[in-house]
Residue frames as a rotation matrix with the C-alpha (Angstrom) as fourth column:
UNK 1
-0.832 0.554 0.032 22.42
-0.554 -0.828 -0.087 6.46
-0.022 -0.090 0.996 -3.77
UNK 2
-0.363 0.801 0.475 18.67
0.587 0.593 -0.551 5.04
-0.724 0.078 -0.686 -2.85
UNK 3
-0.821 0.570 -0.011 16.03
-0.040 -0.038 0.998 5.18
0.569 0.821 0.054 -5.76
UNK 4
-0.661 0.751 -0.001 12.85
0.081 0.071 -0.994 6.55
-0.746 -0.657 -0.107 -4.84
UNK 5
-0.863 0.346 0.369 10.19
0.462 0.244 0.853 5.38
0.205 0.906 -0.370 -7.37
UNK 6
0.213 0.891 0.400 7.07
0.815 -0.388 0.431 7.56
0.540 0.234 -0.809 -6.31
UNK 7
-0.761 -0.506 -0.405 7.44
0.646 -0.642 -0.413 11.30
-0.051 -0.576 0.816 -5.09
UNK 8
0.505 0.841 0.194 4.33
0.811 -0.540 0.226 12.98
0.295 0.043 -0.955 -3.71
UNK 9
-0.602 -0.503 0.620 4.57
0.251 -0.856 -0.451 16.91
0.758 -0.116 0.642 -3.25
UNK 10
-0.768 0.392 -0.507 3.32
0.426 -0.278 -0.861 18.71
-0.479 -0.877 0.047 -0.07
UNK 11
-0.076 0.959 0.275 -0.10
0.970 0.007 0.244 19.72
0.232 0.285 -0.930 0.26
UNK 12
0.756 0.088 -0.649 0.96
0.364 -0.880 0.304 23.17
-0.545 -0.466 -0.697 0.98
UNK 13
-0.317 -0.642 0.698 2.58
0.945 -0.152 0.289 23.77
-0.079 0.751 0.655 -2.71
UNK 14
-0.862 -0.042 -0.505 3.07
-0.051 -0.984 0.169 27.35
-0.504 0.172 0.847 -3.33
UNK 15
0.374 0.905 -0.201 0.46
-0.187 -0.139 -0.973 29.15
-0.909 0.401 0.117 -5.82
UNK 16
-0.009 -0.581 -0.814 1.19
-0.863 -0.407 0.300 28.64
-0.505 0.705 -0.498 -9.50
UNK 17
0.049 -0.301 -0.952 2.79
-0.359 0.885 -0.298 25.71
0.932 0.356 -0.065 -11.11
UNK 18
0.960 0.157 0.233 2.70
-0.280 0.586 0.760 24.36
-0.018 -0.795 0.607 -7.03
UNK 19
0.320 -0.889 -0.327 6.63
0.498 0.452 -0.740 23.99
0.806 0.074 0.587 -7.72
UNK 20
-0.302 -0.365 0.881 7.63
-0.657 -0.590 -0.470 26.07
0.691 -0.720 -0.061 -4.27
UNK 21
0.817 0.396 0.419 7.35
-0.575 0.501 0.648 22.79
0.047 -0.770 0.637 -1.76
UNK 22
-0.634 -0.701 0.325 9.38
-0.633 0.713 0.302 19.65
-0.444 -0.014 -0.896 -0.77
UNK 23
0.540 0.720 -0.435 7.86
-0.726 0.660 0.191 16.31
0.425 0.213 0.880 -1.94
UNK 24
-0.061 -0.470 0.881 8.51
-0.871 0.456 0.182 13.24
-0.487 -0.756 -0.437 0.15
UNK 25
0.283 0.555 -0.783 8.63
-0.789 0.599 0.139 9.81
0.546 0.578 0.607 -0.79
UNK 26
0.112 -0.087 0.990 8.78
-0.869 0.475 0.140 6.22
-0.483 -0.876 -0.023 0.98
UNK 27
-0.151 -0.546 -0.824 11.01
-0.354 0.808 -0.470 3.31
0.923 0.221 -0.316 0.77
UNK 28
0.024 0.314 -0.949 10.70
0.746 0.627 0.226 0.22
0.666 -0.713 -0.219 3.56
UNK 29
0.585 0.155 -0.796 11.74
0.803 -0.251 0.541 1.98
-0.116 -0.955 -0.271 6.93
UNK 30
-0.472 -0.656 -0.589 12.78
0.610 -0.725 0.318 5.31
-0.636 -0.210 0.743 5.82
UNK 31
0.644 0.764 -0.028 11.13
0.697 -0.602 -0.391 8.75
-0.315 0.232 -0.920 4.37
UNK 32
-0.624 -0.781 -0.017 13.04
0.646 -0.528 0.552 11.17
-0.440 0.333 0.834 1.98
UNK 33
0.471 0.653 -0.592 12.72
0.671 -0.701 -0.239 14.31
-0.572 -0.285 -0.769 1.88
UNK 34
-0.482 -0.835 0.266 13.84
0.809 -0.308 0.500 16.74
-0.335 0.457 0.824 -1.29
UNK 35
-0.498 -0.046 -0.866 13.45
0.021 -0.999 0.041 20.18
-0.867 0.003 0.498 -2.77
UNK 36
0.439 0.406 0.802 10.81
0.567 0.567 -0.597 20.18
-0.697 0.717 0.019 -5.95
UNK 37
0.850 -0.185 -0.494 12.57
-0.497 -0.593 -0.634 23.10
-0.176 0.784 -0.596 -7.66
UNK 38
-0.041 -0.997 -0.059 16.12
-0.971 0.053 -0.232 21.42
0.234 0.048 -0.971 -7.30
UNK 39
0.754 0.599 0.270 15.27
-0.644 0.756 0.121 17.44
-0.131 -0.265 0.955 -7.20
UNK 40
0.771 -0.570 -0.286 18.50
0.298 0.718 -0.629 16.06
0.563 0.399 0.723 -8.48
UNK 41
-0.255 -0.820 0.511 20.50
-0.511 -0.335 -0.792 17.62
0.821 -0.464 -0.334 -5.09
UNK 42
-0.944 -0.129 0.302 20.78
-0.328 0.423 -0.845 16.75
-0.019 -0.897 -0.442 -1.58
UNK 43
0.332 0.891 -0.310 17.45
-0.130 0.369 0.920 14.42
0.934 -0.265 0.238 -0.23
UNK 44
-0.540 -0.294 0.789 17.34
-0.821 -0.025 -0.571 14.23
0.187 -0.956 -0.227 3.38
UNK 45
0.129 0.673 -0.728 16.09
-0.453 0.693 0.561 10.87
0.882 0.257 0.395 4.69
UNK 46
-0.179 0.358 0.916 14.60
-0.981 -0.139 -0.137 10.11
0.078 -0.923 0.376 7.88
UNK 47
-0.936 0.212 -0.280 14.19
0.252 0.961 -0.117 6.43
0.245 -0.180 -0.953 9.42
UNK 48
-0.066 0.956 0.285 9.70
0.086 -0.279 0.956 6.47
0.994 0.087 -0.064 9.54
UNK 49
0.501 0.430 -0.751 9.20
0.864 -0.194 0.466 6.73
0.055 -0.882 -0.469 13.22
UNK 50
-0.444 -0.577 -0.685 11.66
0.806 -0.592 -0.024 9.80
-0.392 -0.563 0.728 13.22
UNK 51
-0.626 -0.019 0.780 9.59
0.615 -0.626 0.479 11.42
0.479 0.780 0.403 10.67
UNK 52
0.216 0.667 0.713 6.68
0.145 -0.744 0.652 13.02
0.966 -0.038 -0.257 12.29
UNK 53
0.655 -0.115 -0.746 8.21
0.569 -0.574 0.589 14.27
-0.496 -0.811 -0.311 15.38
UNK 54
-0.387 -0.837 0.386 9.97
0.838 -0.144 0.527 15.74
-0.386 0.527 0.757 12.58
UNK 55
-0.293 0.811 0.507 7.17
0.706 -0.175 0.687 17.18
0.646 0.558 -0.521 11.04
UNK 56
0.697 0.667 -0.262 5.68
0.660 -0.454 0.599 18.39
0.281 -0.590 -0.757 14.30
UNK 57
-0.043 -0.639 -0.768 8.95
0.805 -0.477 0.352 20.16
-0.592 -0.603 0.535 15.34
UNK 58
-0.813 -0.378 0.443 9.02
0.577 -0.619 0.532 22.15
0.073 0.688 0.722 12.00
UNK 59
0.016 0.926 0.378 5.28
0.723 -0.271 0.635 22.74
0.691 0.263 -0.674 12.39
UNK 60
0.726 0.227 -0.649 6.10
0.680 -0.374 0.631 24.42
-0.099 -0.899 -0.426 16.33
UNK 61
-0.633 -0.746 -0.209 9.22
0.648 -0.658 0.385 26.29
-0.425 0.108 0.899 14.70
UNK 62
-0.854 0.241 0.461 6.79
0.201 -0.666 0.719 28.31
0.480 0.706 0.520 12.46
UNK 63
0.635 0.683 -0.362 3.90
0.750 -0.432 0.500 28.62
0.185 -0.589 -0.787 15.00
UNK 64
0.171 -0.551 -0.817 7.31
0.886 -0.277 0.373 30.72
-0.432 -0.787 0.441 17.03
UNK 65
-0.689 -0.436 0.579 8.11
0.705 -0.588 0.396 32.86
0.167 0.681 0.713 13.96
């Protein structure tokens, strides 16, 4: 399993305690991606150039909704 030693949370945390987001963090050439309510399950992790056509796809799924 990789160790990720800084996890920022999305700028588009819920209201509250801001615990309803993902939070991402970055290791050499890859970006992981985990649930803040449930942080010790699955992380998805993305080599960095795949992330933000990641990003942008999720952004054009929810424009569709």
């Amino acid at each position: 399993m990789i160790t990720f030693t800084e996890w920022k949370k999305s700028s588009y945390s819920g209201g509250g305690e801001g615990n309803d987001c993902v939070e991402i963090a970055h290791l050499d050439s890859h970006i992981a991606i985990r649930d803040s309510k449930t942080p010790a399950r699955a992380t998805l992790t993305f080599p960095t150039a795949a992330f933000a056509p990641f990003v942008e796809a999720l952004k054009k799924a929810d424009q569709a909704l």
